[in-house]
N, C-alpha and C positions, 0 to 999 in steps of 0.2 A: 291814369297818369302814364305818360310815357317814358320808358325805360332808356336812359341815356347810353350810346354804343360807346364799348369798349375802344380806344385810340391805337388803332395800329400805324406806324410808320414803314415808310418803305424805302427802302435806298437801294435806288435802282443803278448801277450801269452799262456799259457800251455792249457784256455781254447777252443782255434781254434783244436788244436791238440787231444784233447779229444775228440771230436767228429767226428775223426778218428779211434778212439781205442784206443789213447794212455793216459794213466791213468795220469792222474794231479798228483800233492803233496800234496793234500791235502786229507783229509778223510779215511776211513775204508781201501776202495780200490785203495787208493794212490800209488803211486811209489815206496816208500819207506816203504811201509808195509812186517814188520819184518825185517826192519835194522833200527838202527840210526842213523840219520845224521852221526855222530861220527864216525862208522863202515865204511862206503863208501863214504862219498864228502867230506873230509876233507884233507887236506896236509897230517895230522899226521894217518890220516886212513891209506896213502898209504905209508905212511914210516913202518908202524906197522905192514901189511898186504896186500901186494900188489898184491898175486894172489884171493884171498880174492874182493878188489876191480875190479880185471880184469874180473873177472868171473860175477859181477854184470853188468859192462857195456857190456860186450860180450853178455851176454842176452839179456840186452836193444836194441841192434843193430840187435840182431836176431829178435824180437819183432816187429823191423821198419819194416824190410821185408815184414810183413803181413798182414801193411796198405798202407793206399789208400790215396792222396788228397780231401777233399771234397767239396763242394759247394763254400762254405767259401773263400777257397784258388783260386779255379780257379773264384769267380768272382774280384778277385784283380787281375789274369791276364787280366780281359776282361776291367779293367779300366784303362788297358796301352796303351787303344785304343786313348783314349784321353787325360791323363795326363802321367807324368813322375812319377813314381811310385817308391817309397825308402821303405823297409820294413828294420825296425831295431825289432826284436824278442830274444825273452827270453828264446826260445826255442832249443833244442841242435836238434833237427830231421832234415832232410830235406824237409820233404813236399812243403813248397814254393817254395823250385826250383823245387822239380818234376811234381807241377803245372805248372811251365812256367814261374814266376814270374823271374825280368831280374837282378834285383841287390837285396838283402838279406844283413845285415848285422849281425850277428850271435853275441850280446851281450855274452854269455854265453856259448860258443864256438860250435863245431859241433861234435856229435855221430861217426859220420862214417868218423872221422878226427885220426890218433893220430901225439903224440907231443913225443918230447925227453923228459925225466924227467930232465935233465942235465938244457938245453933249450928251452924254450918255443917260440921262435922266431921259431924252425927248427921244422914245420910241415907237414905230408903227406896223401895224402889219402886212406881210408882203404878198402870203397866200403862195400860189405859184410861181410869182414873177420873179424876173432878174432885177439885180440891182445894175445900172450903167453908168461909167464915168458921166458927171454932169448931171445924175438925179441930187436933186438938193434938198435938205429940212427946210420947213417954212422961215430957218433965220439966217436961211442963205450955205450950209455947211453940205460937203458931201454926205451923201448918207454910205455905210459902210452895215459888214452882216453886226447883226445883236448878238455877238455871240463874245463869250469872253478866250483873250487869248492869254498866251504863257508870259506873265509876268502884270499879269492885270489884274486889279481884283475879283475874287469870287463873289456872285452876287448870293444871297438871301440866304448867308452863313449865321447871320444873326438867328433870322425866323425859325430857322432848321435846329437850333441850336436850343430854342425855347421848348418846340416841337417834342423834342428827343426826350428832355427832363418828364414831359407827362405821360409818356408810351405807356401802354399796356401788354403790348406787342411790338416788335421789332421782326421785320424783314428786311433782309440783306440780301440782292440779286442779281447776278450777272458783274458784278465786281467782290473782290475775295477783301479780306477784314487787314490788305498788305497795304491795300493801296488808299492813298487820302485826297480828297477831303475826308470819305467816307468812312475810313476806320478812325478817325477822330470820331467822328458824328455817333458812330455806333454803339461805342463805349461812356454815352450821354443816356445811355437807357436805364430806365432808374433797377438797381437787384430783382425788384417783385415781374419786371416785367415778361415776358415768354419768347425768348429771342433765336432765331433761325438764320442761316446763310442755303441759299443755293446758288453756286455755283459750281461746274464739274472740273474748274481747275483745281479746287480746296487743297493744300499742300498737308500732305497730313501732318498732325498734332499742331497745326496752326490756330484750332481755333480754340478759347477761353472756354472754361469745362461749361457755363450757362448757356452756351450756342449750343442748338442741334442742329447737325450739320446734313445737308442732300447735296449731295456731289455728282449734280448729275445738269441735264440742261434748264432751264425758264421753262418751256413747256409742257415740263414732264414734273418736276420739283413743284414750280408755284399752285399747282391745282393738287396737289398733296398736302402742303402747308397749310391751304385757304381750308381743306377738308377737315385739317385740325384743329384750325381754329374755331369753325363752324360747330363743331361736334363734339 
């Protein structure tokens, strides 16, 4: 009979991806350096301006092209050796699947996704490409990126939220237990579970006495974790 694997969850964000290349939200060299919110992730940005918007995430996805997975991501494949493995992330890239990792659920939708402006139900894959004023959903609508902006709903808070209640294990990565959705989500881990954060911003005495905390980067923290969990 086969022995059913333990449910780790993992709540990744922007900082795993960073140290890929891909620039956070935050600081000097942030993502958003020389736009405002306002100009590109908003509803009314892409009403106002929407090749404007196109042109931003069309970069962004050319950008993904010329990263890599790293440490971080492929050792949360290697923990699918022994547990069942749920990644809910914050993140619009794809790195976690092109690590290997087997289910992903993409809070905050996906880069190399687009959507109908019309509706958001009717999604397809982009792969590479750019999105161009004048590409259209088969019901006649612009298509625009899949990704959710500031003031839109979160998508797969439900699922995530079911996810959390059965954990056996809890990882927390590359976003700290300040910032939400993710520290709502986190505190969804039922007492028995075995709950971690690594990230190396951790503000001390921020985290709840059941976290153990690695304050250090994705690469170097997550193949420590996976160690202890394994062993």
């Amino acid at each position: 009979m086969t022995m059913k694997k333990p449910l780790c969850i993992v709540l990744s964000g922007s900082g795993i991806s960073a140290e890929s290349g891909i620039p956070t939200y935050r600081g000097a060299e942030g993502l958003w350096e020389g736009h405002s919110l306002e100009e590109i992730a908003t509803p009314a940005a892409w009403e106002r301006n929407p090749e404007k918007v196109l042109r931003f995430y069309n970069e962004r996805r050319r950008k993904l092209r010329q990263v890599s997975p790293n440490a971080g991501h492929r050792a949360l494949v290697e923990l699918e050796k022994t547990h069942r493995v749920e990644i809910i992330t914050q993140n619009v890239d794809d790195l976690h699947e092109r690590a290997g990792s087997s289910s992903v659920i993409h809070l905050h939708g996906e880069l190399r996704k687009a959507q109908s402006s019309a509706n958001p139900d009717w999604k397809t894959p982009l792969g590479d490409q750019d999105i161009h004023p004048g590409d259209l959903c088969p019901e006649g609508s612009q298509l625009r990126p899949a990704v959710v902006w500031f003031g839109e709903i979160v998508e797969g808070i439900a699922e995530a939220e079911a996810l959390l209640t059965k954990a056996d294990a809890l990882i927390v990565v590359g976003t700290s237990l300040q910032v939400y959705p993710a520290a709502g989500l986190a505190f969804l881990a039922p007492p028995h579970a075995r709950k971690f954060v690594v990230d190396p911003n951790l503000a001390p005495g921020s985290l709840p006495p059941d976290f153990q905390a690695f304050p250090e980067a994705a690469t170097t923290g997550l193949p420590k974790v996976v160690d202890l969990l394994q062993n």
